[in-house]
C-alpha positions as CSV (number, residue, x, y, z in Angstrom):
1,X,-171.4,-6.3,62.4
2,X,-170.3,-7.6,59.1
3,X,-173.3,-10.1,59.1
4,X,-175.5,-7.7,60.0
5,X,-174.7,-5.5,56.9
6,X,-174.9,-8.9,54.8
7,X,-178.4,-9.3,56.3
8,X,-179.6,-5.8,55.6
9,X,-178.3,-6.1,52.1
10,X,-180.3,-9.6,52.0
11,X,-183.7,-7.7,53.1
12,X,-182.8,-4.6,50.7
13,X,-183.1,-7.4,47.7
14,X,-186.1,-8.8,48.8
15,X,-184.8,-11.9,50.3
16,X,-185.4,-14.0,53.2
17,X,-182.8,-13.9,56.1
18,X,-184.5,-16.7,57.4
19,X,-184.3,-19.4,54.9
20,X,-180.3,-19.3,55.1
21,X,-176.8,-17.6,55.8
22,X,-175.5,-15.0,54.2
23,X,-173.2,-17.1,52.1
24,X,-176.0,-19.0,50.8
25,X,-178.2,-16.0,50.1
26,X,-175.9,-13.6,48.5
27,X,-173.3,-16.2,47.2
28,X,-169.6,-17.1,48.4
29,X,-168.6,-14.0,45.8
30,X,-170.2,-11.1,46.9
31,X,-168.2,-8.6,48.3
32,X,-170.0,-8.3,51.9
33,X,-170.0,-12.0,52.6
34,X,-166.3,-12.0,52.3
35,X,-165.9,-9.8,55.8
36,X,-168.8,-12.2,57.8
37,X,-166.9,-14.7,60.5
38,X,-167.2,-18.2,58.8
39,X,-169.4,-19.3,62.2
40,X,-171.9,-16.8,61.1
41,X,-171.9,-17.2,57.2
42,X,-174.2,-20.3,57.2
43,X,-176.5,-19.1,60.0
44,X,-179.9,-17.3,59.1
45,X,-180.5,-14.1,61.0
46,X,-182.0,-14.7,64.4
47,X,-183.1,-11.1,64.7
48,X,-186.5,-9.7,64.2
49,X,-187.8,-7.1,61.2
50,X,-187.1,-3.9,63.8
51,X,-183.3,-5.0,63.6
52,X,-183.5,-6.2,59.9
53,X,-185.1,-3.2,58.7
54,X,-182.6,-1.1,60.4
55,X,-180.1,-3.1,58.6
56,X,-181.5,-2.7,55.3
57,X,-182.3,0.9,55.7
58,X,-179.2,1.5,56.3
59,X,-177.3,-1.2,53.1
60,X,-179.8,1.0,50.6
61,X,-178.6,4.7,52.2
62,X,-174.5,3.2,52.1
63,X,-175.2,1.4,48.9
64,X,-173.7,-1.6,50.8
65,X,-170.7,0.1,51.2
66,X,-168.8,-2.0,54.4
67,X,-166.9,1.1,55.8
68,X,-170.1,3.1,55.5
69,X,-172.5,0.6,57.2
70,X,-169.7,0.0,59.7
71,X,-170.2,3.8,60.5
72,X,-173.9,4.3,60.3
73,X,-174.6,0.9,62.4
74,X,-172.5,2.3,65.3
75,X,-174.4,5.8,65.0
76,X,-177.7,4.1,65.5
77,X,-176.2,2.3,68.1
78,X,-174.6,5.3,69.7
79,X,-178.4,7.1,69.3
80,X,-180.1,4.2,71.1
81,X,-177.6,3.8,73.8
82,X,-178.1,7.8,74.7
83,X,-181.7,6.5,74.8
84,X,-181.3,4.4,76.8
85,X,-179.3,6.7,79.4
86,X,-182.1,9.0,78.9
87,X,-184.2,5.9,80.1
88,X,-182.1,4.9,83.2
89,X,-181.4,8.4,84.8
90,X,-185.6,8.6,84.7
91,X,-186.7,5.6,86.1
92,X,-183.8,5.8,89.1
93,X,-185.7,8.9,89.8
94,X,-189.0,7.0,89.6
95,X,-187.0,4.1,92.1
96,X,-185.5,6.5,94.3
97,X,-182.1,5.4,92.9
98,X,-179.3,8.4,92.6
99,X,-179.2,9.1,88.7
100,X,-175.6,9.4,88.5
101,X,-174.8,6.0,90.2
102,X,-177.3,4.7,87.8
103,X,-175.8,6.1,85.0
104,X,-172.4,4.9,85.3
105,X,-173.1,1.5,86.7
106,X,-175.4,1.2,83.3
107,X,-174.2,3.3,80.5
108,X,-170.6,4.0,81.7
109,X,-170.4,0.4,82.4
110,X,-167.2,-1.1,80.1
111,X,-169.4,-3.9,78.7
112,X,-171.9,-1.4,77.2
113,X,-169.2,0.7,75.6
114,X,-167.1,-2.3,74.4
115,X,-170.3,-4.3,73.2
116,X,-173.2,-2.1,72.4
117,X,-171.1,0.8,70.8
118,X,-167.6,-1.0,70.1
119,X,-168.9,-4.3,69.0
120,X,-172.2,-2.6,67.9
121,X,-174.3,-5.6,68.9
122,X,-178.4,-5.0,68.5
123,X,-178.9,-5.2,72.2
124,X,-178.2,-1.2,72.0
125,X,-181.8,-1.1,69.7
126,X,-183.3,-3.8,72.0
127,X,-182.5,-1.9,75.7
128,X,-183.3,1.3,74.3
129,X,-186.8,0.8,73.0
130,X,-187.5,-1.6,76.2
131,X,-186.0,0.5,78.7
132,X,-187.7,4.0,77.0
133,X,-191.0,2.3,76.7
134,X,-191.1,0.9,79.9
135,X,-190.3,4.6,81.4
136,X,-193.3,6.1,79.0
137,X,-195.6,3.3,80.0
138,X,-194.5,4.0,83.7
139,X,-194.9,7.7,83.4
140,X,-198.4,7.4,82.0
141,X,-199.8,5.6,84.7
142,X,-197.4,7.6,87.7
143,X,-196.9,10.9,86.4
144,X,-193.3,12.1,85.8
145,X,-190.5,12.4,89.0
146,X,-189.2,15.9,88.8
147,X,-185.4,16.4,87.8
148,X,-185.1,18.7,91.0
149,X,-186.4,16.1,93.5
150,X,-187.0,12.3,94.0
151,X,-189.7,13.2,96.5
152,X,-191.6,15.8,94.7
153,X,-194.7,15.3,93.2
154,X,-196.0,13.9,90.2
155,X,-197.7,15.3,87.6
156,X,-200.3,13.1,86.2
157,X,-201.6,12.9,83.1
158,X,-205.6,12.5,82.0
159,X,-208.0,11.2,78.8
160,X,-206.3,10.5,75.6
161,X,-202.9,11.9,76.6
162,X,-202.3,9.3,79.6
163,X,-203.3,6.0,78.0
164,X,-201.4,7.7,74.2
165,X,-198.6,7.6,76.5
166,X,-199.4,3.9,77.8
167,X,-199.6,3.2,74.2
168,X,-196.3,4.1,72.7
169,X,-194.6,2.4,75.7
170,X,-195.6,-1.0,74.8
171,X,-195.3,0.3,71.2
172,X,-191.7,0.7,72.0
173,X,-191.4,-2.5,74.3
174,X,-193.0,-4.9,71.3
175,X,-190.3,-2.8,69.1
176,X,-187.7,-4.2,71.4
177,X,-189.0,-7.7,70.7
178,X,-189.0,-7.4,67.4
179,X,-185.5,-7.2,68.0
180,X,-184.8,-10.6,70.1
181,X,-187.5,-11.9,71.7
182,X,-186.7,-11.2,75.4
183,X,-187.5,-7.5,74.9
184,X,-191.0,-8.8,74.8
185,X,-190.6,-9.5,79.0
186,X,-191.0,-5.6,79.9
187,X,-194.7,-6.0,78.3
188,X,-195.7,-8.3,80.9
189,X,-194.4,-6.5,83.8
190,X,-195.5,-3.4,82.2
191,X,-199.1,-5.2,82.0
192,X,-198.8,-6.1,85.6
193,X,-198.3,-3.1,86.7
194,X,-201.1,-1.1,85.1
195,X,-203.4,-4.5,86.4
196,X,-202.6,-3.1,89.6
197,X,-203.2,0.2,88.8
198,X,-207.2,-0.7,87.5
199,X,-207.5,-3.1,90.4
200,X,-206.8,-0.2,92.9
201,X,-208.6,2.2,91.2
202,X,-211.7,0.2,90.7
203,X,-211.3,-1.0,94.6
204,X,-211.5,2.6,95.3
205,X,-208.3,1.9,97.4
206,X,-206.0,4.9,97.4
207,X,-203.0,3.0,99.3
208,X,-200.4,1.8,97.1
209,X,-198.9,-0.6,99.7
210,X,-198.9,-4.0,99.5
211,X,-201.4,-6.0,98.7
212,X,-202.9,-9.6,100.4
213,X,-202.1,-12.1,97.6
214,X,-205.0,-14.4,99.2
215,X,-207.6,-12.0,99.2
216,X,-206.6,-9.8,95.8
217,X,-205.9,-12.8,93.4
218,X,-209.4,-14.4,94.4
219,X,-211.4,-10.8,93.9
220,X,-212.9,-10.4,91.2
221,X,-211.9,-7.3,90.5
222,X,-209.1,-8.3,90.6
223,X,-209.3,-10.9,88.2
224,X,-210.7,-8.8,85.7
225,X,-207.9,-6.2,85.6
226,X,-205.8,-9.0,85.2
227,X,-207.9,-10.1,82.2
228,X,-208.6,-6.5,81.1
229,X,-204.5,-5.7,81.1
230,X,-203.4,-9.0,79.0
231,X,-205.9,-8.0,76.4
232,X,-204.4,-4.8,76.2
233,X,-200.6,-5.4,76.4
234,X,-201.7,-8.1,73.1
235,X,-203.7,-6.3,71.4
236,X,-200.7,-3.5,71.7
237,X,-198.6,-6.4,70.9
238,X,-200.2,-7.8,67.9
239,X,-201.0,-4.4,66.2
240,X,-197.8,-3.2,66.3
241,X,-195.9,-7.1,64.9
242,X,-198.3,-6.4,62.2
243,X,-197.6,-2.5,61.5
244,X,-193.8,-3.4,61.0
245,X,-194.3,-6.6,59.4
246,X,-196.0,-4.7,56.8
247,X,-193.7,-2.1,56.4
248,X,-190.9,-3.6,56.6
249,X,-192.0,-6.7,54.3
250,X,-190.6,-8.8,56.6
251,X,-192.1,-12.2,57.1
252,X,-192.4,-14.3,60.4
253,X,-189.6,-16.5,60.7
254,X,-188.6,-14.7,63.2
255,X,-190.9,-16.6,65.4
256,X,-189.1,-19.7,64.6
257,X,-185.5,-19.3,63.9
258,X,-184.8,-18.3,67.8
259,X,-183.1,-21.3,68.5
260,X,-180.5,-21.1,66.1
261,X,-177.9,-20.3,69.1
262,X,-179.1,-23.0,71.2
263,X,-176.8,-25.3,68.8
264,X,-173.4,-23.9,70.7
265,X,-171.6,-24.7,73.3
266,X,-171.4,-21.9,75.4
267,X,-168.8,-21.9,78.4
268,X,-170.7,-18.7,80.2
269,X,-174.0,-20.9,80.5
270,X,-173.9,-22.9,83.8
271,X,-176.9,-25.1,82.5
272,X,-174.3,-26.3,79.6
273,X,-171.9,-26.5,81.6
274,X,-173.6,-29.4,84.1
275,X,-175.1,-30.8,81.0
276,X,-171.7,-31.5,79.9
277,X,-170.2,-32.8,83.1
278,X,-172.8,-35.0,83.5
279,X,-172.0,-36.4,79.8
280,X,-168.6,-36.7,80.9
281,X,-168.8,-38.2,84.2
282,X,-171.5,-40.7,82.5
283,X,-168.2,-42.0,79.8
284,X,-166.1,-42.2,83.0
285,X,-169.0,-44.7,84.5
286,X,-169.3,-46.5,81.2
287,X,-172.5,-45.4,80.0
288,X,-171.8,-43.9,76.7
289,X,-171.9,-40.9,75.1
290,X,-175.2,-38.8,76.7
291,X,-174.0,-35.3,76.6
292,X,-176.0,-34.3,74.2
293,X,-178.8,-35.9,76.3
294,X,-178.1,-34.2,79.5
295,X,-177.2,-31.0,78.2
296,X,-181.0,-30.9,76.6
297,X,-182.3,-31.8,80.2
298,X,-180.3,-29.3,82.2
299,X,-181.2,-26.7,79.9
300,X,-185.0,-27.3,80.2
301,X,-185.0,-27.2,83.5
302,X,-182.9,-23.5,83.7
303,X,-185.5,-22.2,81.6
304,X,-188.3,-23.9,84.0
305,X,-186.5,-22.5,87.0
306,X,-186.2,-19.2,85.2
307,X,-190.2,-19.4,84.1
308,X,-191.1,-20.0,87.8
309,X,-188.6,-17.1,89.0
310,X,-190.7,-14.9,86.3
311,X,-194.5,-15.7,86.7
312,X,-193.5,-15.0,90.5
313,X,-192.2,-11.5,90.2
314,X,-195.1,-10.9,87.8
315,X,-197.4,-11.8,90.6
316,X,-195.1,-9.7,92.7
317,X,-195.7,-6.7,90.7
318,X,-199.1,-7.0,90.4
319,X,-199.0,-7.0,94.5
320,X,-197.1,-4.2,94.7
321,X,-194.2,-5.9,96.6
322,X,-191.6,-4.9,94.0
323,X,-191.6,-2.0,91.6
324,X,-191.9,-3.4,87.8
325,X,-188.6,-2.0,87.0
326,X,-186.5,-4.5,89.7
327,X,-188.9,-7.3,89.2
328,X,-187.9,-7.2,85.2
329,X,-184.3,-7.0,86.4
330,X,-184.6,-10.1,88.4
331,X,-186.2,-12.0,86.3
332,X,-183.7,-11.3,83.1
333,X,-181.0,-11.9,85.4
334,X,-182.3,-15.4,86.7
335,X,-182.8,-16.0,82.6
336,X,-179.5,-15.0,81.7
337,X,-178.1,-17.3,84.4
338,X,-179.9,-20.6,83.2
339,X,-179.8,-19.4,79.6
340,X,-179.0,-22.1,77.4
341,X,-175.9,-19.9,75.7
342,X,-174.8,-16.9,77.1
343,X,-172.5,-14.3,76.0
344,X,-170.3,-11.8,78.2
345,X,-173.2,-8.5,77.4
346,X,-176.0,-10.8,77.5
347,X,-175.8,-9.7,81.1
348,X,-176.5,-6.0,80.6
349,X,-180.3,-7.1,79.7
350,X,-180.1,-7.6,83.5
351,X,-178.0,-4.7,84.9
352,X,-179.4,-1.7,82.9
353,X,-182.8,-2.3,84.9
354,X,-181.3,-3.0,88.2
355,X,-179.0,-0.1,88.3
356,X,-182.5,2.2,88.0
357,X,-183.5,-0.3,90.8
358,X,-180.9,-1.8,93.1
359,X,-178.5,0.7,95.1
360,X,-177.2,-1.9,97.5
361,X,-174.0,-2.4,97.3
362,X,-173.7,-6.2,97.3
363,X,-175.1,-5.4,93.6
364,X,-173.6,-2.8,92.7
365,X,-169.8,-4.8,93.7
366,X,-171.0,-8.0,91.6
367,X,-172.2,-5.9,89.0
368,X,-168.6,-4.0,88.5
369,X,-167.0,-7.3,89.3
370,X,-168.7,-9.0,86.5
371,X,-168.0,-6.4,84.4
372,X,-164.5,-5.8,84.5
373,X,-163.5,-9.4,84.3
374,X,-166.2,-9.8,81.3
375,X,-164.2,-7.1,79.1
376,X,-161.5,-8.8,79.3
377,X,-162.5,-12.6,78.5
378,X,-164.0,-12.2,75.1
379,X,-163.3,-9.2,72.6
380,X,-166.2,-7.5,71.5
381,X,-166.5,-9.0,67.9
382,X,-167.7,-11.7,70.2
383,X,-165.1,-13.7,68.9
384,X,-162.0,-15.3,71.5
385,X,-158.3,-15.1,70.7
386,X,-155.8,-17.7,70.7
387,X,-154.1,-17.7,74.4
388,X,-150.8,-16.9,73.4
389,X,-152.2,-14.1,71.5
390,X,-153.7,-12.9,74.6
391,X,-150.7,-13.2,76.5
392,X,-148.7,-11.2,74.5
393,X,-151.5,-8.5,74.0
394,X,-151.6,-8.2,78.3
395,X,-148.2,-8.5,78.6
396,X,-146.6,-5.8,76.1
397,X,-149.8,-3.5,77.2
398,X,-147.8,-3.8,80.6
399,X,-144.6,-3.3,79.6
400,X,-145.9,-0.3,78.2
401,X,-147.9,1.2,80.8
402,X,-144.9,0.7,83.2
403,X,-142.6,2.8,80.6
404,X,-145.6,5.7,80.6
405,X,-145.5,5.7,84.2
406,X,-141.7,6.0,84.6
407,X,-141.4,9.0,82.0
408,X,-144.3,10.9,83.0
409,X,-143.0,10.2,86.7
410,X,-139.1,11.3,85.9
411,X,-140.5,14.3,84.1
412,X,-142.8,15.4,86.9
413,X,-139.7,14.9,89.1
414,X,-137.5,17.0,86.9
415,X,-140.1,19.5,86.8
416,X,-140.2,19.7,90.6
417,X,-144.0,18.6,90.7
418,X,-143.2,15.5,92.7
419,X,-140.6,14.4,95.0
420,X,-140.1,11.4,97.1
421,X,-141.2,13.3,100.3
């Protein structure tokens, strides 16, 4: 959070967050580069000008006050993260998913409170616009799921009012990757789905089943929704990277300075992880040092894998054989797997969409298993503790809970409440 108030402060001056940390910008004396962790204070921003601007709304209003833009950076993220609960409870509706299981696997979830509203990380801006334009662009082209039933039906929507509505989703969904760049993935399933929608409709077909890949991907028709949609979704795309570049005078390097984080180690990505046994084993063989090698190879092919896994549940939506809202969530949850660094609510980009989506409960078990042992491995700063610290924190928090237990439980006794009967 404390960079991202140097940051906004950066943009508020008319500087580039991309040509440099905040330290280098705003000098080792200013008073908000004296609160930024020292592992961010040389790192440009990797954010795009819908997060930046945010920021530097927000350093002109507080007058780069730290306490203040503490404050008003967690409100926006409170605000997004009730959007995005708004977004979830709808589009379980739409995927015949109970709203309230939805709800608390997603929102209630300890990782989103801990790291979207305790750590205030931008995911909260990214899931919210992604996950509220994907339910717009959804209801647009489906009508809108009734709050009294999950089987009633829809009311649809004509003329300018239906494709306005199609239009502010992937407004919203290019919003969200202006943010980080995966918010971007809901415009293609998003396109997908409303490539289906022309194909059926031109193909006078009124079933919604599933289609025959071999005969729909060589029609035509076909072919041209497909085309028809990706010209859409960009040109969506495109005008609305150059309606906030403009007004938020921020310049491209977003585009560019992605792959800023690729530069760490992280523990939680299994494709750095082989990388660096294989570096290891190949010293133990006498080969030399290669781990910087092998972790460059592993990693290219978790994002090949991860491609493949994507253009195939694009093609899935387009068929009809999965609703747009799982085939996102398996696709960001195959990403975030082979992701070249991954961080303990990178993982939420995966669960928010499948808790609208998947009710089994193989999920649903993972999901809350990963989740509880994530809140406790890394603090929401995104910053780890020295083990002994750790240690000590668990271990008095015990000691502590046991002595709340066995004075609430002698005065309940005393009290006559409970007994050992």
């Amino acid at each position: 959070i404390y960079s991202y108030i140097a940051q906004g402060s950066i943009v508020a001056h008319g500087l580039d967050p991309y040509s440099a940390g905040p330290i280098d910008v705003l000098g080792p004396e200013h008073p908000l580069v004296r609160s930024v962790p020292f592992i961010w204070a040389h790192s440009p921003s990797p954010y795009g000008p819908v997060a930046l601007g945010i920021a530097a709304v927000i350093s002109v209003i507080t007058n780069d006050s730290v306490v203040w833009g503490v404050y008003a950076h967690r409100a926006v993220s409170i605000a997004f993260v009730v959007a995005t609960a708004w977004a979830v409870t709808n589009l379980a509706r739409r995927c015949k998913v109970t709203p309230q299981a939805a709800l608390w696997l997603a929102i209630l979830n300890p990782l989103s409170i801990l790291h979207l509203i305790g750590g205030i990380h931008n995911e909260a801006i990214l899931l919210g616009c992604a996950l509220v334009g994907l339910e717009l662009g959804l209801r647009a082209l489906d009508g809108y799921v009734p709050h009294d039933s999950l089987t009633g039906q829809a009311v649809t929507y004509c003329g300018y009012k239906k494709w306005g509505l199609f239009a502010l989703g992937g407004v919203l969904i290019t919003m969200a990757g202006l943010v980080k760049v995966t918010g971007f993935l809901a415009l293609g399933f998003l396109g997908m789905y409303v490539a289906r929608h022309w194909y059926l409709r031109w193909s006078h077909d009124a079933r919604f089943g599933v289609l025959n890949s071999a005969r729909s991907l060589t029609d035509r028709r076909a072919l041209c929704a497909l085309a028809v949609a990706i010209v859409v979704q960009v040109a969506i795309a495109v005008a609305t990277v150059a309606a906030v570049t403009a007004l938020s005078g921020i310049n491209l390097g977003w585009v560019t300075g992605q792959g800023g984080a690729a530069t760490i180690r992280s523990w939680m990505s299994i494709t750095t992880d082989i990388g660096v046994l294989g570096g290891f084993m190949g010293m133990l063989l006498g080969l030399g040092d290669h781990t910087d090698a092998t972790i460059m190879l592993t990693r290219a092919v978790g994002v090949s894998i991860s491609g493949f896994v994507m253009i195939r549940m694009l093609f899935a939506t387009f068929l009809g054989r999965i609703h747009p809202v799982g085939a996102l969530g398996v696709s960001t949850f195959v990403l975030v797997v082979l992701f070249p660094v991954v961080h303990p609510w990178y993982m939420l980009w995966a669960i928010l969409p499948l808790a609208a989506w998947a009710n089994r409960p193989v999920f649903r078990i993972s999901a809350v298993a990963y989740s509880s042992l994530m809140s406790f491995f890394v603090l929401p700063r995104g910053l780890a503790l020295p083990g002994a610290t750790v240690v000590s924190i668990y271990l008095a928090s015990a000691i502590s809970f046991i002595i709340l237990l066995a004075v609430g439980w002698s005065l309940l006794r005393r009290r006559g409440i409970v007994g050992l009967n």
